[in-house]
N, CA, C and O atoms as a Maestro MAE file, in Angstrom:
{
 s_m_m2io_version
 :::
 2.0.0
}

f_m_ct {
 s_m_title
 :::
 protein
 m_atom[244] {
  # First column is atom index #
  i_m_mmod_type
  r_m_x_coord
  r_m_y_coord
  r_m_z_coord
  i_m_residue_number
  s_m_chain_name
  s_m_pdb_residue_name
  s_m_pdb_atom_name
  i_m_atomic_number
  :::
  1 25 -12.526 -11.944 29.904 1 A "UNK " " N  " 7
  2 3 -11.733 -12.889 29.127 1 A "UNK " " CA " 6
  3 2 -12.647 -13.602 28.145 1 A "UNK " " C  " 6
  4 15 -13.638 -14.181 28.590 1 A "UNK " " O  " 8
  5 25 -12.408 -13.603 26.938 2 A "UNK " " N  " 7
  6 3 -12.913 -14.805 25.832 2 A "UNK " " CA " 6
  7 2 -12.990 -15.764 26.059 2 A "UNK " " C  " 6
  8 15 -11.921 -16.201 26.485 2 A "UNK " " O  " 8
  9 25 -13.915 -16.615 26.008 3 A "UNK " " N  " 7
  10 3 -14.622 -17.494 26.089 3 A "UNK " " CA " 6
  11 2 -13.516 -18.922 24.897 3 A "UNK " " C  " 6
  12 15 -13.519 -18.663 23.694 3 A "UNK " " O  " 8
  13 25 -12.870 -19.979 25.258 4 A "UNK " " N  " 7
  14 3 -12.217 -20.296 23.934 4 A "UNK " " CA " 6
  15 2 -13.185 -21.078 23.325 4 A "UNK " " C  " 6
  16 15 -13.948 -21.708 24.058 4 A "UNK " " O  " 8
  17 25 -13.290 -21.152 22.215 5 A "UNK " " N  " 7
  18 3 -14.617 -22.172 21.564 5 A "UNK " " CA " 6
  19 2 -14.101 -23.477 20.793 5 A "UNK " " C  " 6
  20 15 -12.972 -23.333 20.323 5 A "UNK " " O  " 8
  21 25 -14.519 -24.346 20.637 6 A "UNK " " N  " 7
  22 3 -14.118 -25.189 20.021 6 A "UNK " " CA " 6
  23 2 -13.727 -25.059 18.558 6 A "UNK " " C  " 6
  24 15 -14.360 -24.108 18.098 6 A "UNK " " O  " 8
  25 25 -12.714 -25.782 17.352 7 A "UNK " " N  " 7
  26 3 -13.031 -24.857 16.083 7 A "UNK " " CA " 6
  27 2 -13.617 -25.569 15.423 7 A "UNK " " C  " 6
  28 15 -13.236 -25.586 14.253 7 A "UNK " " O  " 8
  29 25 -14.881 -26.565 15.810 8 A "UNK " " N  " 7
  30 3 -15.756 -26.991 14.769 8 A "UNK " " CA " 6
  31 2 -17.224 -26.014 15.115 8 A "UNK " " C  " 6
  32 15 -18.199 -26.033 14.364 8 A "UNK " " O  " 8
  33 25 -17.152 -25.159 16.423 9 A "UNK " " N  " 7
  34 3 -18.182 -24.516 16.285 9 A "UNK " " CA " 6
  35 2 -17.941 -23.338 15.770 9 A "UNK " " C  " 6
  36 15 -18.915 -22.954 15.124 9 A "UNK " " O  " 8
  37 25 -16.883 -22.435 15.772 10 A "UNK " " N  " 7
  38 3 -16.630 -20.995 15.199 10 A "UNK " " CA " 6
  39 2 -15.797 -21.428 13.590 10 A "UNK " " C  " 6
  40 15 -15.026 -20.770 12.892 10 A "UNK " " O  " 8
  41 25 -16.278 -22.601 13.455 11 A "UNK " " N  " 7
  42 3 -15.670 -22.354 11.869 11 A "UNK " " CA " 6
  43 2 -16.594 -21.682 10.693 11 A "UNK " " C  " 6
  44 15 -17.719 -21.992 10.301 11 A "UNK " " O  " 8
  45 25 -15.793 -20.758 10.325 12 A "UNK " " N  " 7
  46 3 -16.657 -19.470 9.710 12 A "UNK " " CA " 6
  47 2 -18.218 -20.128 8.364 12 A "UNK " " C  " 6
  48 15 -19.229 -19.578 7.927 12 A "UNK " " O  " 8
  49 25 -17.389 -21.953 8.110 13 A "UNK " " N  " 7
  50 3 -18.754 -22.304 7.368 13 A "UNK " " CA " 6
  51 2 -19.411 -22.800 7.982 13 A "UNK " " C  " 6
  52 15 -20.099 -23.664 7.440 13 A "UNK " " O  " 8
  53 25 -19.629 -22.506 9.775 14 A "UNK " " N  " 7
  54 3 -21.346 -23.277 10.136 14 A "UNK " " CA " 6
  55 2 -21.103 -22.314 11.252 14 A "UNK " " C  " 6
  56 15 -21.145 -23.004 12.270 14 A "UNK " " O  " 8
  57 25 -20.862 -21.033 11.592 15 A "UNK " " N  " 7
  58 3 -20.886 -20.071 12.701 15 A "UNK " " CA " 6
  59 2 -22.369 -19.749 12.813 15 A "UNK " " C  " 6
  60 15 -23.042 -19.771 13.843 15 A "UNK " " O  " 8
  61 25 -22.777 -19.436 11.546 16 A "UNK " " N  " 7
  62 3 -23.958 -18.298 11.410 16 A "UNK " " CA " 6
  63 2 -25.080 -19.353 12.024 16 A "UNK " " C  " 6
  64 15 -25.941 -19.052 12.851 16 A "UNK " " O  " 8
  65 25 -24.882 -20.602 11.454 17 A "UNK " " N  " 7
  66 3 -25.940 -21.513 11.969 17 A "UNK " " CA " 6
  67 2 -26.075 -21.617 13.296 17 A "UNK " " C  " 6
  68 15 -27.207 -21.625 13.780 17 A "UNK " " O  " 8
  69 25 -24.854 -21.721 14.160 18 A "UNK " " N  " 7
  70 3 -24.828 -21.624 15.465 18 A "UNK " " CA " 6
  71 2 -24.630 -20.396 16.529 18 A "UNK " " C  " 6
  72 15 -24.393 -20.510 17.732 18 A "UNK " " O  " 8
  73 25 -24.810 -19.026 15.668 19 A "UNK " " N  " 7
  74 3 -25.250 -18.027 16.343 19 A "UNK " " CA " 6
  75 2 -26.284 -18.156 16.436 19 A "UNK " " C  " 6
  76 15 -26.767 -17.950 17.549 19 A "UNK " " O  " 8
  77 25 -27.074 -18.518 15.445 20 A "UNK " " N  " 7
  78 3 -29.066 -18.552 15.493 20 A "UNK " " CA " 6
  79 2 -29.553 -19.569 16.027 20 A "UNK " " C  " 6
  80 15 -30.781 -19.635 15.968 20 A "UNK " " O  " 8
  81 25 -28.857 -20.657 16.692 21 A "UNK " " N  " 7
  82 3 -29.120 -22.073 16.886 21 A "UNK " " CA " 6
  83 2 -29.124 -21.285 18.851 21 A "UNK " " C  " 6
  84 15 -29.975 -21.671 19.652 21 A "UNK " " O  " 8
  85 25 -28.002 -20.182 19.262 22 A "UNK " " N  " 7
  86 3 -28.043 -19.860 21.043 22 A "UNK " " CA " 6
  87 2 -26.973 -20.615 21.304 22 A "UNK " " C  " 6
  88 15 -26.606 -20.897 22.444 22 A "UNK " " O  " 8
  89 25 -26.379 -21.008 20.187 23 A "UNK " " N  " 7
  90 3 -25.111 -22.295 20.647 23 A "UNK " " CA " 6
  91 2 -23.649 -21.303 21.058 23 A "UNK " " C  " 6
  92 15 -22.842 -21.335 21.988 23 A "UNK " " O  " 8
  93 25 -23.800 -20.546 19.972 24 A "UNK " " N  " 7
  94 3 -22.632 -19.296 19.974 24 A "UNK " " CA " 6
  95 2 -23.014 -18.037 20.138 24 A "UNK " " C  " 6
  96 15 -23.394 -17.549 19.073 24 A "UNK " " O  " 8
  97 25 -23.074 -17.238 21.137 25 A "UNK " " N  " 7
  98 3 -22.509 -15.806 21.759 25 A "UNK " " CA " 6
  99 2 -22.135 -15.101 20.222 25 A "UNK " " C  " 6
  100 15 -21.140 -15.518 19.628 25 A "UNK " " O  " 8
  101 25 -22.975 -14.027 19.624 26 A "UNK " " N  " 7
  102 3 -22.067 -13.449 18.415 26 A "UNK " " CA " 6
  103 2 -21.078 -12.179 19.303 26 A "UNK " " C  " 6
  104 15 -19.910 -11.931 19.003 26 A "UNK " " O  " 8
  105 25 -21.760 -11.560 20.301 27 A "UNK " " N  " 7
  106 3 -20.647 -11.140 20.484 27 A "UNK " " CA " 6
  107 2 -19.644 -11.365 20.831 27 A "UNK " " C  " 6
  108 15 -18.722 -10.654 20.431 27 A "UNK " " O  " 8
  109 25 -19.354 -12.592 21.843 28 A "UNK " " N  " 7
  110 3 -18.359 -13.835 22.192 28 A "UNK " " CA " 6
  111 2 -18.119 -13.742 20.896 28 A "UNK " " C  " 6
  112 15 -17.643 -12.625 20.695 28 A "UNK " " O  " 8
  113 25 -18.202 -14.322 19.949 29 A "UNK " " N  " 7
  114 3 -17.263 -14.504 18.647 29 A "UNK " " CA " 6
  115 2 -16.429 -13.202 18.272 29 A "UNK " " C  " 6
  116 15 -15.221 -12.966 18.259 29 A "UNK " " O  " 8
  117 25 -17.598 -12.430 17.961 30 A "UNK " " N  " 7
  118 3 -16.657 -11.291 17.513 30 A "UNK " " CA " 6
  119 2 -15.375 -10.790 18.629 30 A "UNK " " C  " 6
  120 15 -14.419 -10.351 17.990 30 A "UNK " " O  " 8
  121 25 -15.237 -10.774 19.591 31 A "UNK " " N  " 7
  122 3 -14.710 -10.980 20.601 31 A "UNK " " CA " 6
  123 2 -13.192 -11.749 20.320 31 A "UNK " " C  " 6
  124 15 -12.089 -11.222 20.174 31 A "UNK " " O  " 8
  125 25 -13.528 -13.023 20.306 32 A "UNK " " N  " 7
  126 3 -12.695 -14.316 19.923 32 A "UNK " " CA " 6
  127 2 -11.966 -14.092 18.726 32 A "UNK " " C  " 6
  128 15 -10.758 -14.319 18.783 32 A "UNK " " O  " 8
  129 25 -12.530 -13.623 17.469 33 A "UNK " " N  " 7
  130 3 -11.949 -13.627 16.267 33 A "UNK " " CA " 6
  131 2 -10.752 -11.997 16.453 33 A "UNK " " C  " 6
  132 15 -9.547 -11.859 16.239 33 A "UNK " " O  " 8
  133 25 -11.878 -10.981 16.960 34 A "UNK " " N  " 7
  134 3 -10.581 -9.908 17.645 34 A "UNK " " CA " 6
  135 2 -9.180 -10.130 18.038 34 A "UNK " " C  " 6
  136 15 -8.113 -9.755 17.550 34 A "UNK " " O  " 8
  137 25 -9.516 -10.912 19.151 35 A "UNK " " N  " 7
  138 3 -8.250 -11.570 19.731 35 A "UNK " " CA " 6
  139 2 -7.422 -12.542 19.385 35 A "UNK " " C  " 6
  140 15 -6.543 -13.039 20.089 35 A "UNK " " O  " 8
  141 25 -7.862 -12.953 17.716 36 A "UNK " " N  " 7
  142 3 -6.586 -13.903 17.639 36 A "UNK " " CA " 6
  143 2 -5.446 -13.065 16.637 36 A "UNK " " C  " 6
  144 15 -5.493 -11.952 16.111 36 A "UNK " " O  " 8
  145 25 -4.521 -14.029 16.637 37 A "UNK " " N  " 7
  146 3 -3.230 -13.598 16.509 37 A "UNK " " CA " 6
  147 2 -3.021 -13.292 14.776 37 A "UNK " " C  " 6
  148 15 -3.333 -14.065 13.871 37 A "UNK " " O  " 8
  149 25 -2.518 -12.191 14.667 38 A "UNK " " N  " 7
  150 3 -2.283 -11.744 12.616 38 A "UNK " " CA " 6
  151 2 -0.948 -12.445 12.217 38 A "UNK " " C  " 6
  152 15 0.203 -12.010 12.239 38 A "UNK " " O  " 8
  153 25 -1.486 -13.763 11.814 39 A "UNK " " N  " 7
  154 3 -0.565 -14.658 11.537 39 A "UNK " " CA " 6
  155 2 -0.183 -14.644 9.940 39 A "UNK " " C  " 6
  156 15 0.393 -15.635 9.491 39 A "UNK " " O  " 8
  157 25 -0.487 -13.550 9.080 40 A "UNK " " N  " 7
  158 3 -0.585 -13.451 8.551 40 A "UNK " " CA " 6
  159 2 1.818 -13.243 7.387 40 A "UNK " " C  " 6
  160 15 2.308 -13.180 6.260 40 A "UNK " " O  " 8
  161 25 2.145 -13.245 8.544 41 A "UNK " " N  " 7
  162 3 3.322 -12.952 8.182 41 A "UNK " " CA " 6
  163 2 3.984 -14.555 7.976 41 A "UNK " " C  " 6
  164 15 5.178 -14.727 7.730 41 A "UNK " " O  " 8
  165 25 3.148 -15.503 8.098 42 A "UNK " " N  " 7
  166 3 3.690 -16.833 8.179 42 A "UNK " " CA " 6
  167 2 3.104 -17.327 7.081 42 A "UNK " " C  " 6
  168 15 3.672 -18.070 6.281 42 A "UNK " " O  " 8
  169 25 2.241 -17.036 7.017 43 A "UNK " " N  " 7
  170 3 1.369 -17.827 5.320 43 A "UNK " " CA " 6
  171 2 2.343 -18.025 3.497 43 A "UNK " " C  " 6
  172 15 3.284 -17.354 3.073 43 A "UNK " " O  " 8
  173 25 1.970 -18.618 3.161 44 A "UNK " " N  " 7
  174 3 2.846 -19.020 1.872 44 A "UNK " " CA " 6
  175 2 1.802 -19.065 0.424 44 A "UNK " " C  " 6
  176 15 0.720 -19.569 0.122 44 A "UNK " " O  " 8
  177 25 2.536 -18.469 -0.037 45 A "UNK " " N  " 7
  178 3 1.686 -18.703 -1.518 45 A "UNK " " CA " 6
  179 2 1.865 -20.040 -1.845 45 A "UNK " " C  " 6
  180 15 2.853 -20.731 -1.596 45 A "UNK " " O  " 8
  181 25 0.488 -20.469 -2.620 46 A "UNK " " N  " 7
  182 3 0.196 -21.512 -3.321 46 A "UNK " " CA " 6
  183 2 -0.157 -21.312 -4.282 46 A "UNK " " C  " 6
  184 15 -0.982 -20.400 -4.341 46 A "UNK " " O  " 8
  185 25 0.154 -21.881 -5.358 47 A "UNK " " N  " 7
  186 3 0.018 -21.709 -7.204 47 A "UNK " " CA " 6
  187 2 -0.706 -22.898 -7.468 47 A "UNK " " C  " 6
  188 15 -0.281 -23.946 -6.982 47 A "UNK " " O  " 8
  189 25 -1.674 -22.903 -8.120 48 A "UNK " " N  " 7
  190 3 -2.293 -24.051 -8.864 48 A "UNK " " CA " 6
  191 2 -2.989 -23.940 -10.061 48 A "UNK " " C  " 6
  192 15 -3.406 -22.795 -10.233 48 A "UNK " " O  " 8
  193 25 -3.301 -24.832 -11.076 49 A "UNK " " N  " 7
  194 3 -3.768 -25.012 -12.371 49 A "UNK " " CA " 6
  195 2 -5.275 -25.936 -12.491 49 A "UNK " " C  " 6
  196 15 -5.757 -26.830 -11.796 49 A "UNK " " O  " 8
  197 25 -5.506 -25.576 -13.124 50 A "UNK " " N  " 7
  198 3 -7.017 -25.863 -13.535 50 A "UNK " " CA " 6
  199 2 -6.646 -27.494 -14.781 50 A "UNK " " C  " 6
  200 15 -5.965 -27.425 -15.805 50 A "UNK " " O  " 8
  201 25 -7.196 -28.514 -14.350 51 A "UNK " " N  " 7
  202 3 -6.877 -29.341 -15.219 51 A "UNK " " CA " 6
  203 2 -7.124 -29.362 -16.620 51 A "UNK " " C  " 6
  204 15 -8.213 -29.067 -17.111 51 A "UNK " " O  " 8
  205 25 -5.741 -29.840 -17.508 52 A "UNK " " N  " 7
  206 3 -5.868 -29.203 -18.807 52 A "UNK " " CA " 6
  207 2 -4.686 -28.141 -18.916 52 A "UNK " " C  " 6
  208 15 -3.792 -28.196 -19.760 52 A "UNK " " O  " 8
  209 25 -4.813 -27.217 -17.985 53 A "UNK " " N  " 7
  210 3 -4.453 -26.157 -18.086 53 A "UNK " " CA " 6
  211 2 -2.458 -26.671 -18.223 53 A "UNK " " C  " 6
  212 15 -1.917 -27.610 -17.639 53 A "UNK " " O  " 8
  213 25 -1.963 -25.903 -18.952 54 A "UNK " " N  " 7
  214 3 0.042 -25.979 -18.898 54 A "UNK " " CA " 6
  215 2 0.198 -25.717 -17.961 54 A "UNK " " C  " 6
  216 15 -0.587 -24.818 -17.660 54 A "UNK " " O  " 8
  217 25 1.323 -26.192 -16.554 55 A "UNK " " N  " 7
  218 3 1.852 -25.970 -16.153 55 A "UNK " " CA " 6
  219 2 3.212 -25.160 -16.294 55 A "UNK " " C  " 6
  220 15 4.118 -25.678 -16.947 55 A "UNK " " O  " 8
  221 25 3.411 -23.812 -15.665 56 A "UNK " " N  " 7
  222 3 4.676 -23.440 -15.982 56 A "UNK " " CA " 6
  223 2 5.605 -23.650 -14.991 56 A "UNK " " C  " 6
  224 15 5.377 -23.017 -13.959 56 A "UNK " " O  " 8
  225 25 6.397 -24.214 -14.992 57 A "UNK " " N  " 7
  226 3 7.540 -24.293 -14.283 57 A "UNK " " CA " 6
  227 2 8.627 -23.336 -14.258 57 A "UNK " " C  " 6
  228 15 9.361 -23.246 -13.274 57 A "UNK " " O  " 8
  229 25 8.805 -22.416 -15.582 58 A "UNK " " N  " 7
  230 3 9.920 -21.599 -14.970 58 A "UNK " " CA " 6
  231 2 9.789 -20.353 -14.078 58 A "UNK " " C  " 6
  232 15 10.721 -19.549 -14.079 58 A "UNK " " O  " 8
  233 25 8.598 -20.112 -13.242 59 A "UNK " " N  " 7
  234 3 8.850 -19.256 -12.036 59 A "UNK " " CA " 6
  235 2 9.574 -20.213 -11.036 59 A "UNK " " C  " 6
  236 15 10.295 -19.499 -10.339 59 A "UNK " " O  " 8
  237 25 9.679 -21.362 -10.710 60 A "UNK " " N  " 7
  238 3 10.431 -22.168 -9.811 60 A "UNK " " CA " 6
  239 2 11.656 -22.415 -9.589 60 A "UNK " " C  " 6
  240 15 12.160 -23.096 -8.696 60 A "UNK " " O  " 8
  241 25 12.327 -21.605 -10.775 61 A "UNK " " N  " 7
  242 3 13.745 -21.683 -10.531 61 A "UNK " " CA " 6
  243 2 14.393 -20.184 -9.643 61 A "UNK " " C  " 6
  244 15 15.589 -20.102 -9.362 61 A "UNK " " O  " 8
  :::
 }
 m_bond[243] {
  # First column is bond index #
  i_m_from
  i_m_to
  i_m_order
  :::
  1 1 2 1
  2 2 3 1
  3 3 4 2
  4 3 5 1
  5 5 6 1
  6 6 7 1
  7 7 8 2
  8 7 9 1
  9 9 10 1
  10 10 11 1
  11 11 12 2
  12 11 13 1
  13 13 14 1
  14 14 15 1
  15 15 16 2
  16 15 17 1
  17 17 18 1
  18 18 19 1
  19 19 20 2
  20 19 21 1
  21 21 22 1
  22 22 23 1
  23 23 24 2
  24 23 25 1
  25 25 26 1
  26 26 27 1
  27 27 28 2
  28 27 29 1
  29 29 30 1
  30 30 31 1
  31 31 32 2
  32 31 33 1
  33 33 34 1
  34 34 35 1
  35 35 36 2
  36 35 37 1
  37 37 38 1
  38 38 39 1
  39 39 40 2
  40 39 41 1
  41 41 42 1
  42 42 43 1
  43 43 44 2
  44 43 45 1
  45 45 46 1
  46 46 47 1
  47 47 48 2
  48 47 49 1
  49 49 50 1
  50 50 51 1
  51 51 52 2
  52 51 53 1
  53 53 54 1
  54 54 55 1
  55 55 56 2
  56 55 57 1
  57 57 58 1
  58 58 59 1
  59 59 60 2
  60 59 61 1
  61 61 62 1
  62 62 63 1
  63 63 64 2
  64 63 65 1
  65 65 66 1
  66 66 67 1
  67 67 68 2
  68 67 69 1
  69 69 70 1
  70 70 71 1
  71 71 72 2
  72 71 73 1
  73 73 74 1
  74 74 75 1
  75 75 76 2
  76 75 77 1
  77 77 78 1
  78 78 79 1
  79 79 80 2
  80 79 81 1
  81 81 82 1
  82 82 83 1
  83 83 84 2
  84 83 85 1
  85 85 86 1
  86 86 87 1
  87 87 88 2
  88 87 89 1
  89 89 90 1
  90 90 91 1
  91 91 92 2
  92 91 93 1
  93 93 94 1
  94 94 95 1
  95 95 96 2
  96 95 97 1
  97 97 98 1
  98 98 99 1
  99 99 100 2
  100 99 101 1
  101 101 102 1
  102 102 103 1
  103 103 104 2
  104 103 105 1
  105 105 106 1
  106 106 107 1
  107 107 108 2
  108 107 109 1
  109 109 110 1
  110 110 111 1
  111 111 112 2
  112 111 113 1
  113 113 114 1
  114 114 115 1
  115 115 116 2
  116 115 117 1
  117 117 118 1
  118 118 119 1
  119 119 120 2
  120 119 121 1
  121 121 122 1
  122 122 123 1
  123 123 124 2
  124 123 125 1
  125 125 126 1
  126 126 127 1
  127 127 128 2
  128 127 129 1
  129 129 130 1
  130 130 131 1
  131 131 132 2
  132 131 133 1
  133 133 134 1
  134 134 135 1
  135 135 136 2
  136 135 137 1
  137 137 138 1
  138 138 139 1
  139 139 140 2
  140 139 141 1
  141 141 142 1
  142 142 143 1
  143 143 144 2
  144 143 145 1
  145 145 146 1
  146 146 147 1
  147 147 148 2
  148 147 149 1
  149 149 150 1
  150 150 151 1
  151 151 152 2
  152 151 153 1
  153 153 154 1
  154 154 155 1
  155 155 156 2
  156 155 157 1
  157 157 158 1
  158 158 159 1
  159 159 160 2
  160 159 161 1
  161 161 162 1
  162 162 163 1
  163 163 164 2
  164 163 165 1
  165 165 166 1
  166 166 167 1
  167 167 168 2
  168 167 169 1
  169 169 170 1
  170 170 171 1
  171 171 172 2
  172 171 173 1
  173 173 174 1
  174 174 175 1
  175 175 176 2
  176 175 177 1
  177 177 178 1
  178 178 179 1
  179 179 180 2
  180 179 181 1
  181 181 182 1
  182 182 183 1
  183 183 184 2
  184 183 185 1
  185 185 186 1
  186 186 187 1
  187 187 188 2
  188 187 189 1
  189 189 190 1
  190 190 191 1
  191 191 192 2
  192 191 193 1
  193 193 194 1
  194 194 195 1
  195 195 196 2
  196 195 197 1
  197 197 198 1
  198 198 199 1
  199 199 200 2
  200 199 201 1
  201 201 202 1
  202 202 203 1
  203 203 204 2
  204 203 205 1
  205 205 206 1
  206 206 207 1
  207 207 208 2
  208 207 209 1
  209 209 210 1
  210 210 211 1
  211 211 212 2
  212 211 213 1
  213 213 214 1
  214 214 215 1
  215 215 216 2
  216 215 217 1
  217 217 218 1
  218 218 219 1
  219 219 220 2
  220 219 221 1
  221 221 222 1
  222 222 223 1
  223 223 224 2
  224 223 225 1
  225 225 226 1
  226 226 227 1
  227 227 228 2
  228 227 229 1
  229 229 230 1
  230 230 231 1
  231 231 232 2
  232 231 233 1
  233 233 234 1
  234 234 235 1
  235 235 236 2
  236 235 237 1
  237 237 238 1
  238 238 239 1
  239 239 240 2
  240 239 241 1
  241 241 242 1
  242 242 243 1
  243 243 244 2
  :::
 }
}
């Protein structure tokens, strides 16, 4: 069974530090990240503009 980790230690911007630190198991991670769920059917697009930039509004209707 996987090990569950906290997600301030397997968060993918300070993992690497704490594989080399003995804090995190890389294969435990790789492991962990295997097993989670492809939540990928729930996610939503987000549109955004660069300031300055026009906003278009008529894809929103």
């Amino acid at each position: 069974m996987t090990e569950t980790f906290d997600n301030k230690v397997v968060d993918q911007r300070v993992v690497k530090r704490y594989v080399r630190k003995g804090i995190v198991d890389e294969k435990e991670y790789a492991a962990h990240l295997k097993a989670l769920p492809d939540l990928s059917d729930q996610a939503l697009s987000v549109e955004s503009a660069m300031d300055g930039e026009p906003i278009d509004d008529a894809d929103d209707e």
